[in-house]
N, CA, C, O and CB atoms as a CASP TS submission, in Angstrom:
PFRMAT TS
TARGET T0000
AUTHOR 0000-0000-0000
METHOD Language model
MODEL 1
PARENT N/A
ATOM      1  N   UNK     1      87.729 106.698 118.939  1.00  0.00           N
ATOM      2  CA  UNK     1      87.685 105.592 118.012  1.00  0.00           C
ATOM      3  C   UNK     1      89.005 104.836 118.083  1.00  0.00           C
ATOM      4  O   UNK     1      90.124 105.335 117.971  1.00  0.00           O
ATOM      5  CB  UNK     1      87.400 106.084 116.576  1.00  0.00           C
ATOM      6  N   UNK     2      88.655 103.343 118.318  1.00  0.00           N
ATOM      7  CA  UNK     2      90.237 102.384 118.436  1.00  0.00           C
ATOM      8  C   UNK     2      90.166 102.215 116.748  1.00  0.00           C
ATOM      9  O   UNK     2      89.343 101.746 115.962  1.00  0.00           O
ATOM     10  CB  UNK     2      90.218 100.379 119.610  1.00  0.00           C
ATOM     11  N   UNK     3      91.609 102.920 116.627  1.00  0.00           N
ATOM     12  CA  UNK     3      91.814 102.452 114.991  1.00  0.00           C
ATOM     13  C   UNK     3      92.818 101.211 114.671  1.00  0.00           C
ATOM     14  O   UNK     3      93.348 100.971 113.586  1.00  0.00           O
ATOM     15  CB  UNK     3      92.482 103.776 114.109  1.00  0.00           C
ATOM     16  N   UNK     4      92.949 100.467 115.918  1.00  0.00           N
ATOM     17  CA  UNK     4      94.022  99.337 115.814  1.00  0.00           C
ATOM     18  C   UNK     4      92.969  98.366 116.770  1.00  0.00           C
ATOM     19  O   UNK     4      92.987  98.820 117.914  1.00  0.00           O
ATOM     20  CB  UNK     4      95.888  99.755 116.538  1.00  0.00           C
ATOM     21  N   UNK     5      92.276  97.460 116.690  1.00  0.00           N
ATOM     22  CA  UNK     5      91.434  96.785 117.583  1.00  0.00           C
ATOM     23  C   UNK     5      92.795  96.172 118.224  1.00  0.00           C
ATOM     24  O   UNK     5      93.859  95.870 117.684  1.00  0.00           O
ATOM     25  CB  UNK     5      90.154  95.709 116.908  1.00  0.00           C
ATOM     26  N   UNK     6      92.304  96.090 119.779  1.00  0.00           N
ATOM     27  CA  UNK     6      93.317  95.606 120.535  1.00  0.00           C
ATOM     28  C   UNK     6      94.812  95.929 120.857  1.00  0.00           C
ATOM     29  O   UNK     6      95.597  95.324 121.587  1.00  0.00           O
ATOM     30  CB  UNK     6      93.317  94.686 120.178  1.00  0.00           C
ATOM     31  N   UNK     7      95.006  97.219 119.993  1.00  0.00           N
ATOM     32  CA  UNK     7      96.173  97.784 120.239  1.00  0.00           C
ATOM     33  C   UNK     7      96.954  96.642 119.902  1.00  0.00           C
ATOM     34  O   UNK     7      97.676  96.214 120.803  1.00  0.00           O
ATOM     35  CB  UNK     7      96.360  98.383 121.595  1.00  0.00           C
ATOM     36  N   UNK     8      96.973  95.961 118.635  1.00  0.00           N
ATOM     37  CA  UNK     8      98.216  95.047 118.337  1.00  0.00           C
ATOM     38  C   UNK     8      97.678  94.668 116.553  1.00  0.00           C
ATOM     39  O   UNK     8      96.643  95.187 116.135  1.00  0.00           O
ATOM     40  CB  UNK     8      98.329  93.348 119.694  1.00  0.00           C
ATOM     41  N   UNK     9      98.193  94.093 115.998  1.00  0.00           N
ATOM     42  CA  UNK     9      98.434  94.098 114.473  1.00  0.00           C
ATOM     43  C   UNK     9      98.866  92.289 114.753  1.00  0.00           C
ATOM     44  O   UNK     9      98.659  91.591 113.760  1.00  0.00           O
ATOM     45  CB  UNK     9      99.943  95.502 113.711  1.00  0.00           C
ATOM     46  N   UNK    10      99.287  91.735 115.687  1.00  0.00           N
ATOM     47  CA  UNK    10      99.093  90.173 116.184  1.00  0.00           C
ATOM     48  C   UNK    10      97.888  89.562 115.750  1.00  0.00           C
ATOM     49  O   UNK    10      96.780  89.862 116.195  1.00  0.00           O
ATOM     50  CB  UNK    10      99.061  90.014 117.729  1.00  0.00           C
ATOM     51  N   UNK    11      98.162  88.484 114.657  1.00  0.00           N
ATOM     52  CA  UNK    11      97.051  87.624 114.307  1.00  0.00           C
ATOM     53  C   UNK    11      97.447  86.035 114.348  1.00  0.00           C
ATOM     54  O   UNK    11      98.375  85.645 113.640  1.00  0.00           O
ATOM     55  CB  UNK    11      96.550  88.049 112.860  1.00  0.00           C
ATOM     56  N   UNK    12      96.910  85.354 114.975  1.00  0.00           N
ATOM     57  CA  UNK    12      97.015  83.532 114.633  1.00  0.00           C
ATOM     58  C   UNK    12      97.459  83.075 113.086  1.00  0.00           C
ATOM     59  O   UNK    12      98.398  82.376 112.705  1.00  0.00           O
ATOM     60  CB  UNK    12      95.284  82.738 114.831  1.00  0.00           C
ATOM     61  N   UNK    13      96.590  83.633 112.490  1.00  0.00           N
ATOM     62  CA  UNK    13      96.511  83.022 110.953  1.00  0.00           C
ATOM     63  C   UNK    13      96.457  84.101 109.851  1.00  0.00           C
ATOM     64  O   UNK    13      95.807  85.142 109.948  1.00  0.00           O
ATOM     65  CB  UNK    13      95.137  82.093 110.744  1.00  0.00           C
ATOM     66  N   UNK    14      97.258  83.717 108.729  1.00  0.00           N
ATOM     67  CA  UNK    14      96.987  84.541 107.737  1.00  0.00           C
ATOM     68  C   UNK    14      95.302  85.305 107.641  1.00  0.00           C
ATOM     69  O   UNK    14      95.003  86.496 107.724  1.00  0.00           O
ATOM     70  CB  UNK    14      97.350  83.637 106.536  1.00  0.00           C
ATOM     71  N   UNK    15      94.215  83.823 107.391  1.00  0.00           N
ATOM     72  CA  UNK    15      93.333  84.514 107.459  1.00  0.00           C
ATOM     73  C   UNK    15      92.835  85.538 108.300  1.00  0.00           C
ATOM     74  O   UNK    15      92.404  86.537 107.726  1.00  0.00           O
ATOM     75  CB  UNK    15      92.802  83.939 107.368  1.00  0.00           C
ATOM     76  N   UNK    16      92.799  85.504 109.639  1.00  0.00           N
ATOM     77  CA  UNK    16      92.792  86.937 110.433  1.00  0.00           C
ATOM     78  C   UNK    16      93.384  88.053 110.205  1.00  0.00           C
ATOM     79  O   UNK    16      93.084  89.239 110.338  1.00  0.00           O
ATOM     80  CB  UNK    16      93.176  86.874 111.505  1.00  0.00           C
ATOM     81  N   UNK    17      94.420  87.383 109.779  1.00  0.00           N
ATOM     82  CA  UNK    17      95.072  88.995 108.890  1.00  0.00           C
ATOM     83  C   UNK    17      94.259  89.493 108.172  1.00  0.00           C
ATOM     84  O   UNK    17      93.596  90.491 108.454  1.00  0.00           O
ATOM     85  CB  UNK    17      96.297  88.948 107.820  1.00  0.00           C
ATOM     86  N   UNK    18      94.207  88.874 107.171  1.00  0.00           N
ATOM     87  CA  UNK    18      93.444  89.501 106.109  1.00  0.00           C
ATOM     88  C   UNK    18      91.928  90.079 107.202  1.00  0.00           C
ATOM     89  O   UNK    18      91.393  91.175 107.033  1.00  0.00           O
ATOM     90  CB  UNK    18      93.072  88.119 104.618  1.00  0.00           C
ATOM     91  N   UNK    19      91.619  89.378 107.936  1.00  0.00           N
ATOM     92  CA  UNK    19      90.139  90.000 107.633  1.00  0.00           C
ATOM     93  C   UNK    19      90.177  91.489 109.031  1.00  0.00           C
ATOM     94  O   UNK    19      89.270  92.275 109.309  1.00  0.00           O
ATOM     95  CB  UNK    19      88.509  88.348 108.004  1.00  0.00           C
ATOM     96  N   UNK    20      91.836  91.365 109.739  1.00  0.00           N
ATOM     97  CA  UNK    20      91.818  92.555 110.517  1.00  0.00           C
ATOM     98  C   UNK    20      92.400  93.820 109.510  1.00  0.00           C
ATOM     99  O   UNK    20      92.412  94.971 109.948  1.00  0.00           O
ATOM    100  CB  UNK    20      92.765  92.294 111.921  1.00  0.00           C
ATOM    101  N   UNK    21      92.865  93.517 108.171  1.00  0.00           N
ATOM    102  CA  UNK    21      93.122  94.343 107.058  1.00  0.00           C
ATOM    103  C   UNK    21      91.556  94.894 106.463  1.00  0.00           C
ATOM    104  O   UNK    21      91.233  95.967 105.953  1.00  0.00           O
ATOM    105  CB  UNK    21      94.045  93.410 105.910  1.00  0.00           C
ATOM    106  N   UNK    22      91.211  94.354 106.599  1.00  0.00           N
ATOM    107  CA  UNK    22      89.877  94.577 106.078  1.00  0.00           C
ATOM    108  C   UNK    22      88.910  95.611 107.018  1.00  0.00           C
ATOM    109  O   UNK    22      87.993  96.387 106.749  1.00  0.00           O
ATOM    110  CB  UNK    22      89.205  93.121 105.953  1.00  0.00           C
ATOM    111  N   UNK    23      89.585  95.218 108.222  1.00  0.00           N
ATOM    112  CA  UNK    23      88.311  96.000 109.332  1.00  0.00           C
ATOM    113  C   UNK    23      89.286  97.398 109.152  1.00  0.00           C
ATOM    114  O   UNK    23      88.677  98.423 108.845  1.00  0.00           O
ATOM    115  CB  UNK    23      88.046  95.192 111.543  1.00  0.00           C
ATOM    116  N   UNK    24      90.841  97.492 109.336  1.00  0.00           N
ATOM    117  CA  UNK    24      91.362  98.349 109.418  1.00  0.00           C
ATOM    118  C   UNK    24      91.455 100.001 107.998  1.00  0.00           C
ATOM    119  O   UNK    24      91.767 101.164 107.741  1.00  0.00           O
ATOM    120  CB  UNK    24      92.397  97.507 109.778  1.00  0.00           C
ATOM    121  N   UNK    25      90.904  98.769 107.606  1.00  0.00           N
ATOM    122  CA  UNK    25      90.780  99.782 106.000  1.00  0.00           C
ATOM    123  C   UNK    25      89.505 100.564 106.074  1.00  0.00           C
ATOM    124  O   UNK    25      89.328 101.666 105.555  1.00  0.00           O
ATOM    125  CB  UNK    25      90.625  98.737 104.350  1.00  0.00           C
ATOM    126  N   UNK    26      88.311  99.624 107.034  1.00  0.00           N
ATOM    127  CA  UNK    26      86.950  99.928 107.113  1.00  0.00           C
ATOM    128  C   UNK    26      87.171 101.164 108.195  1.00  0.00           C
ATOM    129  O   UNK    26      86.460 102.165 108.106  1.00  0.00           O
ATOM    130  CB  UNK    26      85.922  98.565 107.592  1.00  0.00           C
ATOM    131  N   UNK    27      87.912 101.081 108.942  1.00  0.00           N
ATOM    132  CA  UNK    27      87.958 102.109 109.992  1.00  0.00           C
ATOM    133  C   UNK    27      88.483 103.582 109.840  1.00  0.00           C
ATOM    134  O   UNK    27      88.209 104.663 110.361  1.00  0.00           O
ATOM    135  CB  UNK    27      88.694 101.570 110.945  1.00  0.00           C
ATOM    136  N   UNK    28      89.407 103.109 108.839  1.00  0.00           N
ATOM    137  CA  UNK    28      90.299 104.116 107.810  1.00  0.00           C
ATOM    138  C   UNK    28      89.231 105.679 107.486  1.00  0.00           C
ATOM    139  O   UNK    28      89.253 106.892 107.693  1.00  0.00           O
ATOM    140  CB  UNK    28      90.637 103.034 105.961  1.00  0.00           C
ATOM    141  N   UNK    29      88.298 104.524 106.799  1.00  0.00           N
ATOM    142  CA  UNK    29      87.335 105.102 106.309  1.00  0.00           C
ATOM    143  C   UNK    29      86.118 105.964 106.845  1.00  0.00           C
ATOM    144  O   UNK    29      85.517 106.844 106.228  1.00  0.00           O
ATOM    145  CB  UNK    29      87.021 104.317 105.815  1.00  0.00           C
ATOM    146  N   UNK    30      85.909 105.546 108.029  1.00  0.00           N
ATOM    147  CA  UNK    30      84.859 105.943 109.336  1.00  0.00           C
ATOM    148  C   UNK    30      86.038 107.567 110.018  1.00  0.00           C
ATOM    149  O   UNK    30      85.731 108.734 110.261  1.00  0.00           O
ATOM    150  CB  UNK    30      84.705 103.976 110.975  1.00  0.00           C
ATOM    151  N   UNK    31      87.239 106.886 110.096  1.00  0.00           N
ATOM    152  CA  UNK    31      88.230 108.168 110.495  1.00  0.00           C
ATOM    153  C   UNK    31      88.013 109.019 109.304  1.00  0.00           C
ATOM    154  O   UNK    31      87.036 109.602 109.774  1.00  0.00           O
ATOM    155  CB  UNK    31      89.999 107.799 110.712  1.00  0.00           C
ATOM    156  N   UNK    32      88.078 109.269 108.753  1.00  0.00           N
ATOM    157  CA  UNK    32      87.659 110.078 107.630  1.00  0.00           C
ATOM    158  C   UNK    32      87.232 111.207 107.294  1.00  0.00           C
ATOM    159  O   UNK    32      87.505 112.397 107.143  1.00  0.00           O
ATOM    160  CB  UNK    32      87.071 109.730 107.247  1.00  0.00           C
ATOM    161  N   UNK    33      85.930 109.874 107.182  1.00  0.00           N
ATOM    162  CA  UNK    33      84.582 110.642 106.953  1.00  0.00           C
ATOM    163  C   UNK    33      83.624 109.941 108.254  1.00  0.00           C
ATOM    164  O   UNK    33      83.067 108.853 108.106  1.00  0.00           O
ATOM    165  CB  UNK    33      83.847 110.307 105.141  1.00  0.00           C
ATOM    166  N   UNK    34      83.548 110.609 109.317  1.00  0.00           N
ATOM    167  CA  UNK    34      82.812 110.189 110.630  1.00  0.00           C
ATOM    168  C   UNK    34      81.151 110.359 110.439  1.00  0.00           C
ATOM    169  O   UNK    34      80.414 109.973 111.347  1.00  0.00           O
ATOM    170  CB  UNK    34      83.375 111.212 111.958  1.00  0.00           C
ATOM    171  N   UNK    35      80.674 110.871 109.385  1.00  0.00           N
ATOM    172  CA  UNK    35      79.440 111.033 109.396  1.00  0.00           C
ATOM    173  C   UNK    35      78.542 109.984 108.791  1.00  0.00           C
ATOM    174  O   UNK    35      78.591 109.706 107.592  1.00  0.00           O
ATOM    175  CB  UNK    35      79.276 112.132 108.891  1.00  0.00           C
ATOM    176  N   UNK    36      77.917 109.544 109.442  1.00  0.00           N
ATOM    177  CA  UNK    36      77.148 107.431 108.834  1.00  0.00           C
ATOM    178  C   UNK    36      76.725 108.112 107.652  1.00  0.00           C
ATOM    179  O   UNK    36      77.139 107.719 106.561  1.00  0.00           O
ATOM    180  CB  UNK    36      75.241 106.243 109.954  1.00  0.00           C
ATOM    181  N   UNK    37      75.806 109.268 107.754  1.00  0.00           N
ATOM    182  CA  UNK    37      74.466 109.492 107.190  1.00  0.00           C
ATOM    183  C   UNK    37      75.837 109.797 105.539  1.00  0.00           C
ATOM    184  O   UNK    37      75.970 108.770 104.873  1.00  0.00           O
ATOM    185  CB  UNK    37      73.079 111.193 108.179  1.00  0.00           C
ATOM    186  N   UNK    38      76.514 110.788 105.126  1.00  0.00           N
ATOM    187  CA  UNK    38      77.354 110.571 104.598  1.00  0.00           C
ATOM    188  C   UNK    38      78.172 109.377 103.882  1.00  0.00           C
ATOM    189  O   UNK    38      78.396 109.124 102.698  1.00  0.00           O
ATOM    190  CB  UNK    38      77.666 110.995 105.167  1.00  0.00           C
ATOM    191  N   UNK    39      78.424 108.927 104.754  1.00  0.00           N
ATOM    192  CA  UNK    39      79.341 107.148 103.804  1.00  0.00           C
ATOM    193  C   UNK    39      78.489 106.362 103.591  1.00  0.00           C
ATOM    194  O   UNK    39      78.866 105.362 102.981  1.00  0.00           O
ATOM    195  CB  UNK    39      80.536 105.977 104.683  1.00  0.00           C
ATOM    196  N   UNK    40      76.655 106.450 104.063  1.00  0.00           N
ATOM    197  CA  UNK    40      76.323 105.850 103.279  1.00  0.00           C
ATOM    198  C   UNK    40      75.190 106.471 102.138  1.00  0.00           C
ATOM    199  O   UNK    40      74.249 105.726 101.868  1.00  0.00           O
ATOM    200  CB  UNK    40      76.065 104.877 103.966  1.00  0.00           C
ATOM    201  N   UNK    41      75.252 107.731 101.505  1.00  0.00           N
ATOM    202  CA  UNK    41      75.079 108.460 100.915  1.00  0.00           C
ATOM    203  C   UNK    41      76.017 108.014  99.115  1.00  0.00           C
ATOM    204  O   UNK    41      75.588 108.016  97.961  1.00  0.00           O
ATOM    205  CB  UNK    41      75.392 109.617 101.906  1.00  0.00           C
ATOM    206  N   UNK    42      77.275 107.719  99.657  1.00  0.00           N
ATOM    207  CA  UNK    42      78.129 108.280  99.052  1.00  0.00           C
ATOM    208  C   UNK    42      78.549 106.452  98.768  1.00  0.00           C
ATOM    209  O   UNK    42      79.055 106.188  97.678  1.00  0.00           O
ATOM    210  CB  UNK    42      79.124 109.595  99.909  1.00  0.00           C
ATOM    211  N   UNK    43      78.418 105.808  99.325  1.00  0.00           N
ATOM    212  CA  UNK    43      78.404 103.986  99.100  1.00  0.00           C
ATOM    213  C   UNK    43      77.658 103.860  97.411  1.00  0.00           C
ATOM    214  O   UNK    43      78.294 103.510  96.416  1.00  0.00           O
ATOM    215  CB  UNK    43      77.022 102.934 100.677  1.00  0.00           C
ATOM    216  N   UNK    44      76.562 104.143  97.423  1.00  0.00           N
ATOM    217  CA  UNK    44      76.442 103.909  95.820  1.00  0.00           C
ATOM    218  C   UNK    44      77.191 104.329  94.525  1.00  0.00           C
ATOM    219  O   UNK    44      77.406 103.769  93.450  1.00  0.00           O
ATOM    220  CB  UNK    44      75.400 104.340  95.538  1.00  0.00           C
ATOM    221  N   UNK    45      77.516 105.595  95.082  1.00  0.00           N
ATOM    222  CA  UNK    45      78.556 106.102  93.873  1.00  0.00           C
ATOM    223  C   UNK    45      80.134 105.294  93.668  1.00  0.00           C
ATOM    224  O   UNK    45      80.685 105.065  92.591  1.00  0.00           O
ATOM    225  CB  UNK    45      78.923 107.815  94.254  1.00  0.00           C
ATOM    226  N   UNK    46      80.585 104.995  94.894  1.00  0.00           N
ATOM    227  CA  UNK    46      81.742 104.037  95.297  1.00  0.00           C
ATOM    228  C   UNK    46      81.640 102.570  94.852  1.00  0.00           C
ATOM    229  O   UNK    46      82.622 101.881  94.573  1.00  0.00           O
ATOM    230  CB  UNK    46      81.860 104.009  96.813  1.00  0.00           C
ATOM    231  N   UNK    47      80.096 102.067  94.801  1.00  0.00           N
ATOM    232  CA  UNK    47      80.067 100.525  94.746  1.00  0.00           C
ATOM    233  C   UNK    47      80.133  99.961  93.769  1.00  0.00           C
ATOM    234  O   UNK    47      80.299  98.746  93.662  1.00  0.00           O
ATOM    235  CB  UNK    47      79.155  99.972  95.174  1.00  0.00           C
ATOM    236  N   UNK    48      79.962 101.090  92.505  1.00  0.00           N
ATOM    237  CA  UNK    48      79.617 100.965  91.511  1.00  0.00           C
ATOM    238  C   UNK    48      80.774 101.562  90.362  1.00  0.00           C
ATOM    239  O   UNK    48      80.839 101.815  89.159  1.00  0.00           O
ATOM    240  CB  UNK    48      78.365 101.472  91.603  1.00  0.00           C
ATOM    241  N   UNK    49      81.499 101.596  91.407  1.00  0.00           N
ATOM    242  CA  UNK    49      82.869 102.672  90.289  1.00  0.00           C
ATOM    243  C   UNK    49      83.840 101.279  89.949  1.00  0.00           C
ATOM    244  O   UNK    49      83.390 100.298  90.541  1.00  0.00           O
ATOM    245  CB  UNK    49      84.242 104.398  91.557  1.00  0.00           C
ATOM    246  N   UNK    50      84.690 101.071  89.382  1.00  0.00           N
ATOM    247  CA  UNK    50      85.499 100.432  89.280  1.00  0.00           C
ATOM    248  C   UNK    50      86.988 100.507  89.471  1.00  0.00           C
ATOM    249  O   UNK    50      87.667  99.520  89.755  1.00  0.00           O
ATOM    250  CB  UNK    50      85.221 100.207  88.527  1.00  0.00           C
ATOM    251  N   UNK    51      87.564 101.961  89.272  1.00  0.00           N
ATOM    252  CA  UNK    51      88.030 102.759  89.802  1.00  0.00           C
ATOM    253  C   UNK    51      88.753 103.214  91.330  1.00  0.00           C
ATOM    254  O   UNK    51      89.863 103.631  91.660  1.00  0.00           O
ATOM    255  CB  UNK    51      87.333 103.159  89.489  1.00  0.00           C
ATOM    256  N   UNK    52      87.329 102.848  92.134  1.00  0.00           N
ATOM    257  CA  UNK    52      86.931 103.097  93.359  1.00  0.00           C
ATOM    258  C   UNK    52      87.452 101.783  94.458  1.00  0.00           C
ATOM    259  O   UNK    52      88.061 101.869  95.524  1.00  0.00           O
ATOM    260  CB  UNK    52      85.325 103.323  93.231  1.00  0.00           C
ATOM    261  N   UNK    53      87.006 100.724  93.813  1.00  0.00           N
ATOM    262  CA  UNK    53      87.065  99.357  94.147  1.00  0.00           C
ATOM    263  C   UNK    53      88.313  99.013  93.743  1.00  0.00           C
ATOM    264  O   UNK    53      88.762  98.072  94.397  1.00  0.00           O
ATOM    265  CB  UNK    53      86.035  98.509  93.573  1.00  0.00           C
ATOM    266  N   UNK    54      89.057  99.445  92.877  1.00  0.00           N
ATOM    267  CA  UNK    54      90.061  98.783  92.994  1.00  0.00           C
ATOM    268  C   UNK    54      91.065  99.609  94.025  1.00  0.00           C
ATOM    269  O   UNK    54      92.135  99.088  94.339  1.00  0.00           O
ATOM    270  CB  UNK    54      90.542  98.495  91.633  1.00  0.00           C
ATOM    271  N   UNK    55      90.682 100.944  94.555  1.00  0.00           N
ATOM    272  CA  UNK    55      91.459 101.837  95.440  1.00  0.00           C
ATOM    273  C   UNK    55      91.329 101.275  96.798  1.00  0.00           C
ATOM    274  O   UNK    55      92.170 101.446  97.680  1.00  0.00           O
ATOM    275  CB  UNK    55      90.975 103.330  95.396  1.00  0.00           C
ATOM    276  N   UNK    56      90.255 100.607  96.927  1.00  0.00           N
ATOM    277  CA  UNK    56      89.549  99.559  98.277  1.00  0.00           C
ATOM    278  C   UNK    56      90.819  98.892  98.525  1.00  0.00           C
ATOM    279  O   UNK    56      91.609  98.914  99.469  1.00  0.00           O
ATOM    280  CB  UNK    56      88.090  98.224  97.861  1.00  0.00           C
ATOM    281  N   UNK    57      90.769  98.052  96.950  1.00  0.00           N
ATOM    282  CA  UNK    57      91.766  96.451  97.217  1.00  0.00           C
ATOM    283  C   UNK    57      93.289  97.143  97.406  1.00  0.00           C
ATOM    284  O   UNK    57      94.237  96.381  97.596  1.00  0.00           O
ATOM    285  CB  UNK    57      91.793  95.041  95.444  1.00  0.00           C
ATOM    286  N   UNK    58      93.439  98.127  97.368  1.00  0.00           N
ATOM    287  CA  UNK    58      94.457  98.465  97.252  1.00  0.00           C
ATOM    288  C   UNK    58      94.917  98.856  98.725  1.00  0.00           C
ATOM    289  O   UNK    58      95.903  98.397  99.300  1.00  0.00           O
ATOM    290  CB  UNK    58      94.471  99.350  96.247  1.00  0.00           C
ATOM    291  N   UNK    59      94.249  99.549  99.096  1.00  0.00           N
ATOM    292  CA  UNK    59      94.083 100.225 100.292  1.00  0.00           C
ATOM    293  C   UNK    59      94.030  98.765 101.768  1.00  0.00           C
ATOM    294  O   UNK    59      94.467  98.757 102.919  1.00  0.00           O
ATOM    295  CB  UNK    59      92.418 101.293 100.010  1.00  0.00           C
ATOM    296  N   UNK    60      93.555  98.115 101.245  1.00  0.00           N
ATOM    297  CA  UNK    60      93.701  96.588 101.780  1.00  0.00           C
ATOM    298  C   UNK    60      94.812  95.603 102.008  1.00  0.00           C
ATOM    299  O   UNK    60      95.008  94.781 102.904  1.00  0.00           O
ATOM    300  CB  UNK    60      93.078  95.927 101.055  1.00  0.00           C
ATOM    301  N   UNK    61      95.514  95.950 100.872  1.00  0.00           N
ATOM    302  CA  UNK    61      96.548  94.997 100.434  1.00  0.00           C
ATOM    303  C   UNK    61      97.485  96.020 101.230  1.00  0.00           C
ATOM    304  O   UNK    61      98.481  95.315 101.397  1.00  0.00           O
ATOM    305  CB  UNK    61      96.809  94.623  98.618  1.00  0.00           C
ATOM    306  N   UNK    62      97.727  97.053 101.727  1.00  0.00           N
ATOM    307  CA  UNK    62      98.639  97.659 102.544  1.00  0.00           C
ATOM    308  C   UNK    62      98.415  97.392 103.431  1.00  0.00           C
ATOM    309  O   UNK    62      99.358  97.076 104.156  1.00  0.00           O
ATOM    310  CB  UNK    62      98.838  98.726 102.590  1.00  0.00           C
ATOM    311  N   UNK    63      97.383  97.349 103.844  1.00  0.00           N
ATOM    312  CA  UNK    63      97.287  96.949 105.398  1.00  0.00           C
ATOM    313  C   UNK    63      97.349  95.594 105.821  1.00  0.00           C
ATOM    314  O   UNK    63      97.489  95.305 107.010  1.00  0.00           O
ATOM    315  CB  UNK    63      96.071  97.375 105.962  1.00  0.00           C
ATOM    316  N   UNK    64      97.257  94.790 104.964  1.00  0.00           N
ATOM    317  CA  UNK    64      97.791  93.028 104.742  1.00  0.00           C
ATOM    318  C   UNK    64      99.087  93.072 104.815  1.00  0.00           C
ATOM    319  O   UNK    64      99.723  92.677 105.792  1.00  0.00           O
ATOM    320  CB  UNK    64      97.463  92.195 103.233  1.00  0.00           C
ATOM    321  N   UNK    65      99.587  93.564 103.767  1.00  0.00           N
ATOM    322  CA  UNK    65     101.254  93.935 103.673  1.00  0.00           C
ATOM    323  C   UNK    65     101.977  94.045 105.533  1.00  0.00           C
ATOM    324  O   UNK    65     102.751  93.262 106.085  1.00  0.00           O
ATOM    325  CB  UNK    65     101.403  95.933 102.662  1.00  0.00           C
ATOM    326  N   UNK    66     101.511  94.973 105.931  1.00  0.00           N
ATOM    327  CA  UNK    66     101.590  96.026 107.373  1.00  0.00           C
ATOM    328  C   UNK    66     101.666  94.919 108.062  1.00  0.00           C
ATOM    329  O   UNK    66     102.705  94.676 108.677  1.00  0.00           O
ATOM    330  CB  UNK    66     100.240  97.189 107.918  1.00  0.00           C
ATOM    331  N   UNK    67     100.383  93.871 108.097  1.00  0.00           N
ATOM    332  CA  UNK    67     100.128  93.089 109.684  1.00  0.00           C
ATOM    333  C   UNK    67     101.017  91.906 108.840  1.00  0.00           C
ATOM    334  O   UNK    67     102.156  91.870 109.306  1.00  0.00           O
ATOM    335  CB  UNK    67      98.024  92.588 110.459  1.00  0.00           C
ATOM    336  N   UNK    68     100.897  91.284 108.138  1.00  0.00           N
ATOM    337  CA  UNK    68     102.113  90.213 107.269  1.00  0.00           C
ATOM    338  C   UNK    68     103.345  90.530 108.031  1.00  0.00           C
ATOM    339  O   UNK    68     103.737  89.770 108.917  1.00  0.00           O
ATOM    340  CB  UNK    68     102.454  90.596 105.368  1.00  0.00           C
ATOM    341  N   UNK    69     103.918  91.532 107.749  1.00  0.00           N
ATOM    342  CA  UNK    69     105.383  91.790 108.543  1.00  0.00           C
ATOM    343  C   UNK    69     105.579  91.793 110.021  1.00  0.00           C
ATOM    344  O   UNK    69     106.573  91.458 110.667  1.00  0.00           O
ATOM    345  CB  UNK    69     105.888  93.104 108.222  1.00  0.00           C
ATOM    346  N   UNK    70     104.247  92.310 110.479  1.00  0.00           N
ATOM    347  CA  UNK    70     104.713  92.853 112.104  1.00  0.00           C
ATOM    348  C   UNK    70     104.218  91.006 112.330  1.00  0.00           C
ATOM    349  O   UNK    70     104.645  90.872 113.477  1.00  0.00           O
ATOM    350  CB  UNK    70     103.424  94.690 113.248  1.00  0.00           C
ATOM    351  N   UNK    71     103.697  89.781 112.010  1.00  0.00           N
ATOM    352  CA  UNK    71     103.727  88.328 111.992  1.00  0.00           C
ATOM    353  C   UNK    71     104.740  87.936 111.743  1.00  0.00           C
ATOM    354  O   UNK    71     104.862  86.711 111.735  1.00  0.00           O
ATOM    355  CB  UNK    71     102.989  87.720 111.265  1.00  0.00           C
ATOM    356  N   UNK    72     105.893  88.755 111.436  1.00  0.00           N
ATOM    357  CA  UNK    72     107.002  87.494 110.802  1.00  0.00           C
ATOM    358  C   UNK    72     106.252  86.598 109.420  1.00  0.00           C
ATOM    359  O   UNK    72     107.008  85.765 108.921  1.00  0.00           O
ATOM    360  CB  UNK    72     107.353  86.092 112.318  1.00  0.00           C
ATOM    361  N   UNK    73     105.094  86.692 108.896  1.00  0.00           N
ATOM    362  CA  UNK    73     104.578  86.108 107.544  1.00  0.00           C
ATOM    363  C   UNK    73     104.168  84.816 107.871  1.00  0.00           C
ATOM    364  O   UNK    73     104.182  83.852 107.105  1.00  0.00           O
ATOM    365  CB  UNK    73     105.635  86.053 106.352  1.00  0.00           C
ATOM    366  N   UNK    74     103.612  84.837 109.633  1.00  0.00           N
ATOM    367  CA  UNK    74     103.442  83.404 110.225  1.00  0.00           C
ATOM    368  C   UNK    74     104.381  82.778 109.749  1.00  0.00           C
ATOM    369  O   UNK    74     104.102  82.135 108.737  1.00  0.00           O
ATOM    370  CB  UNK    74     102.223  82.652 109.973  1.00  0.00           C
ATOM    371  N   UNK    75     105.399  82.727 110.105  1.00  0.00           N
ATOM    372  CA  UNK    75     106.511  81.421 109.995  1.00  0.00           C
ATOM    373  C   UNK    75     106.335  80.575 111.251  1.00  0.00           C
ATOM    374  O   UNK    75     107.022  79.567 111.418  1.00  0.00           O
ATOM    375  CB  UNK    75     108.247  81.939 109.936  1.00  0.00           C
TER
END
């Protein structure tokens, strides 16, 4: 499993950041817990927590944080 697509944290635009933060958090998650039948078992109890979702955004916002810096913050 590539847990860095492309072997680089290099994005054009903020927005790509964000949305390779997003895949990277998703992958996070697959490293994990590797079993489909599992994460998506376990997706309703998560989708619905509030709790849960905010551990997502959180878990997101580090990895935004992460690729933000290794960009220089697109300057």
């Amino acid at each position: 499993m590539e847990l860095v697509p492309g072997n680089s944290l290099i994005t054009a635009t903020p927005e790509e950041g964000r949305a390779l933060a997003v895949k990277l958090a998703r992958l996070s998650v697959k490293a994990t817990q590797p079993d489909g039948d599992v994460r998506q078992r376990l997706r309703p109890v998560y989708g619905e927590n509030a709790d849960s979702l905010i551990a997502v955004a959180q878990v997101v916002a580090t990895e935004f944080a992460t690729i933000a810096a290794a960009n220089g913050y697109w300057r």
